[in-house]
C-alpha positions in Angstrom: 35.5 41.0 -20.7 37.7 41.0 -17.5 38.0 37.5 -15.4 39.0 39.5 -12.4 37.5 42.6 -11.6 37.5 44.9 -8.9 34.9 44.1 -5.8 32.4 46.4 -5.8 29.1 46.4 -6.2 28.7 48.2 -9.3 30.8 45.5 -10.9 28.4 42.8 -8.7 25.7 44.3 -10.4 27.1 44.2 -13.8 28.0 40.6 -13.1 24.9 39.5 -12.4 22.6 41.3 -15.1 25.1 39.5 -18.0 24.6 36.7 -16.1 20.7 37.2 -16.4 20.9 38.3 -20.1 23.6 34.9 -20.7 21.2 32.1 -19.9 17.8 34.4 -21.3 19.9 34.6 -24.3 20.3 30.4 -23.9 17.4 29.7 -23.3 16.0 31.5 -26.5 18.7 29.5 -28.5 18.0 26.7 -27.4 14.0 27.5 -27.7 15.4 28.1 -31.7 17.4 25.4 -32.0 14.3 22.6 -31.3 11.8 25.0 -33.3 14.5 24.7 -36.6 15.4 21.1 -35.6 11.5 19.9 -35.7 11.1 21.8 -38.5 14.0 20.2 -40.3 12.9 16.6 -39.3 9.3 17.5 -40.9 10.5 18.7 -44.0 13.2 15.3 -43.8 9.7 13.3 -43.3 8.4 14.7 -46.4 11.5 14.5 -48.8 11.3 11.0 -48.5 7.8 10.8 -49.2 8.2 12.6 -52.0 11.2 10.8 -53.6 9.5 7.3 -53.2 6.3 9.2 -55.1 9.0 10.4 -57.5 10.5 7.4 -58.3 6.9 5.3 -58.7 5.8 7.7 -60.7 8.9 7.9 -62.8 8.7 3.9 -63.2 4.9 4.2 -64.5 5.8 7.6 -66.9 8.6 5.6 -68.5 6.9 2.4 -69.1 4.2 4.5 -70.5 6.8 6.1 -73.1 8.5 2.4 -73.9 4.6 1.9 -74.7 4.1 4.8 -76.9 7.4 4.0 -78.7 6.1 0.9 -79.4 2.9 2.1 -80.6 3.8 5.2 -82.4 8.0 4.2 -83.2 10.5 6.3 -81.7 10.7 8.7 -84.5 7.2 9.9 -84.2 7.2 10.1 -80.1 10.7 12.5 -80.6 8.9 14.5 -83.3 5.9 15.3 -81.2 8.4 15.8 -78.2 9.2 18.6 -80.2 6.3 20.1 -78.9 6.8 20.2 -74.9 6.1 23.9 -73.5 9.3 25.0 -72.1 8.8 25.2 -68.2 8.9 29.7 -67.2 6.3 29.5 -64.5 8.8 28.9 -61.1 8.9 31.5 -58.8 10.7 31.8 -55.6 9.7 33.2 -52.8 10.9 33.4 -48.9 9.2 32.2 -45.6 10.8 32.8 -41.9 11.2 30.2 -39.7 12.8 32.0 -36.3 14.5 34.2 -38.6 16.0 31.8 -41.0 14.8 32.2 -44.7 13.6 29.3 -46.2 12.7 29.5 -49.9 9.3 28.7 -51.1 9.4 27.5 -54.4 6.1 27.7 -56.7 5.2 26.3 -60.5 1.8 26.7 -62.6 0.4 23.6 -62.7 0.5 21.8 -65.9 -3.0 21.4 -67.6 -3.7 17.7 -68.5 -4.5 18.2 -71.9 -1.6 17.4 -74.2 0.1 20.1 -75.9 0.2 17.7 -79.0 -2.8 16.7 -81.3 -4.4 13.7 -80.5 -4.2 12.5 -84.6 -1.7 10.0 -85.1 -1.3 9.3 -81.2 -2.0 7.2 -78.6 -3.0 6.6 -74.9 0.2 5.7 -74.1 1.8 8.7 -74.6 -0.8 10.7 -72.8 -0.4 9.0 -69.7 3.9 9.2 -70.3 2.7 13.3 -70.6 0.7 13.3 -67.8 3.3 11.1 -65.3 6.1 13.1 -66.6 4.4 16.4 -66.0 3.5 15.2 -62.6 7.0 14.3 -62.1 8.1 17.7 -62.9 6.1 19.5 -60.0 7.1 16.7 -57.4 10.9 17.7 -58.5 10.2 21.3 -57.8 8.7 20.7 -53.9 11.9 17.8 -53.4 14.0 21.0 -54.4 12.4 23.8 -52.1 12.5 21.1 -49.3 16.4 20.0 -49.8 16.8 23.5 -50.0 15.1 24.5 -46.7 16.9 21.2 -44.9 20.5 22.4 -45.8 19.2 26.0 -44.2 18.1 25.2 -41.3 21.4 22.5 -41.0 23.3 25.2 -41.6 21.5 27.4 -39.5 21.1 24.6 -36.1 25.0 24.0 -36.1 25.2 28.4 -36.0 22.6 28.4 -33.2 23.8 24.9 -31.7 27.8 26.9 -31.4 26.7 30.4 -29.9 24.5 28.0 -27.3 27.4 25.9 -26.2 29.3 29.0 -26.0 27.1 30.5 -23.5 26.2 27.3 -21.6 29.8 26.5 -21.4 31.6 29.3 -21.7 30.0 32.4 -20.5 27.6 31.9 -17.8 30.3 29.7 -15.7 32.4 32.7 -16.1 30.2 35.1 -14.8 28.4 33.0 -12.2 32.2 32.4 -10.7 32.6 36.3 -11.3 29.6 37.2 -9.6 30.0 34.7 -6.6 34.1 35.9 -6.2 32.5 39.2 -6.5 30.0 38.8 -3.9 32.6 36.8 -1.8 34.6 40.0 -1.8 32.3 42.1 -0.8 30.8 40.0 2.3 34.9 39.8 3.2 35.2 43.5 2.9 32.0 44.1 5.3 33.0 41.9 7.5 36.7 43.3 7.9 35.2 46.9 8.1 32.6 45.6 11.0 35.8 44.2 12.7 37.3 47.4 12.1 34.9 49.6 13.6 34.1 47.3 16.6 38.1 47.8 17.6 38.3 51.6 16.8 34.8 51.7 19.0 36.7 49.8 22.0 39.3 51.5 21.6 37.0 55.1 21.9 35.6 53.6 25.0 38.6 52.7 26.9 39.8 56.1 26.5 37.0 57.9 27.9 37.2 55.4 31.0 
């Protein structure tokens, strides 16, 4: 990009349409930036919800195991532990949010029957299956939302850069281009109008 460029008015009009194009292009950044920055401060909202669900339900799933342990002994709870389903169902998927990909992260979820029989067991351990299953998909949504958060982070600071670039950078250039330009031209007019106004004396003093 040349800071001084000849005066003329194909350069004017190049001038101006960059101009034009500079702050549509800011103005669609900056409609971006708010979209990803709301939908960060949603998703924010939401993580903390979720963590204080996490942790309350964490408290109740390992009170209910201290219980069972009781109950049962330790020995027994660990042998039927034995039994836990190992977790294959998460599947990840991909959402757009003005054009940034946010994953979308999905688990089957867990039936409420126990995997284990119920002879020899108690209530107890149950509701430690059932809290700690719960638990489990709360863990998967904190995940896809952390994950979407540091994206669109990521993601505003890109958008937040390339706008500051144009608001501070690019359209002052070319709005002082375009008015120097301009400037120029109205000089050049005005110098040729001068111009012709003495050659037309001139003319008429010699046909006197």
């Amino acid at each position: 990009m040349q800071k001084n460029l000849a005066p003329t008015k194909g350069n004017l009009m190049m001038a101006k349409n960059t101009l034009r194009l500079s702050k549509q292009g800011y103005e669609m950044l900056d409609k971006k930036r708010n979209i990803l920055i709301r939908e960060m401060m949603m998703l924010i909202e939401e993580a903390k919800e979720v963590e204080a669900k996490i942790e309350k339900t964490f408290a109740a799933a390992y009170k209910a195991l201290e219980a069972a342990n009781v109950i049962m002994g330790v020995s027994d709870v660990q042998g039927l532990a034995h039994s836990a389903v190992i977790e294959d169902s998460i599947k990840i998927d991909l959402r757009s949010v003005m054009g940034v990909e946010i994953p979308v992260v999905k688990a089957d979820t867990p039936e409420k029957r126990p995997v284990y029989g119920f002879c020899g067991t108690s209530s107890a351990l149950d509701e430690a299956s059932v809290k700690f299953n719960e638990v489990k998909v709360m863990t998967v949504r904190l995940t896809e939302i952390e994950n979407a958060v540091y994206r669109l982070a990521m993601n505003i600071k890109k958008t937040q850069k390339r706008a500051n670039a144009l608001e501070n950078i690019t359209i002052p250039l070319y709005e002082t281009l375009a008015k120097d330009i301009q400037n120029a031209l109205e000089e050049k007019e005005r110098e040729e109008h001068t111009r012709l106004k003495i050659i037309k004396r001139t003319k008429e003093k010699q046909e006197q």
